[in-house]
C-alpha positions, 0 to 999 in steps of 0.5 A, a space after each residue: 147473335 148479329 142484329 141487322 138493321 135493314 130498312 124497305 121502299 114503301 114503293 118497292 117492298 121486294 128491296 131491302 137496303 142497309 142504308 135508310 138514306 139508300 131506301 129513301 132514294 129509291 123511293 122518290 126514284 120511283 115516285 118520280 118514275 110513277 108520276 112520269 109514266 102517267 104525264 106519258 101515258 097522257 102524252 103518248 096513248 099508244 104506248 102500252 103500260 110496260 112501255 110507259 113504265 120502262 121510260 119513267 124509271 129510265 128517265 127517272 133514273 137518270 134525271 139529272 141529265 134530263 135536268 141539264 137538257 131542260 136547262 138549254 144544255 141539249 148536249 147533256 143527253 149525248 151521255 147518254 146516247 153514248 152510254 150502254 143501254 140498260 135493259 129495265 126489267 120490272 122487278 129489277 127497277 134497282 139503280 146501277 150502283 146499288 148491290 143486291 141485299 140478301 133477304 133477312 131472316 125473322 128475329 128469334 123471340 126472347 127467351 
């Protein structure tokens, strides 16, 4: 019998990831994604829960390029505005690039 480490977002207890470097990454997207949605909410009273969680993990999720524009580099964002839009569903906050991992099964006790 196999064993299969896989490890679990403290933020996000629905994904597994087969890399703790991956899960980590995901956490502190999802930190910053938090964190965002409540300086919006703040900014922005009138949009409503869903709306100000959706802008949070998209701008969390593309960071970087909001980095550059906030360092006097405007033109960064029309990666963006030419980029296909990405629908941001609430359980599926995952990034892009990461392949979905199969659900693990409980390790059978020792004999």
């Amino acid at each position: 019998m196999a064993v299969e480490v896989v490890y679990r977002s403290s933020r996000d207890l629905e994904r597994l990831f087969m890399d703790k470097a991956e899960a980590d990454r995901h956490d502190k997207m999802l930190e910053l994604a938090e964190m965002l949605s409540e300086v919006l909410q703040k900014a922005v009273p009138s949009l409503n829960e869903q709306q100000v969680e959706e802008v949070g993990i998209y701008m969390a999720k593309n960071r970087d390029v909001f980095a550059k524009a906030f360092k006097s580099q405007p033109d960064a964002l029309s990666e963006l505005i030419n980029a296909p839009a990405e629908v941001v569903e609430k359980d599926a906050a995952a990034e892009p690039e990461e392949a979905p991992v199969k659900p693990v099964k409980a390790a059978k006790a020792a004999k």
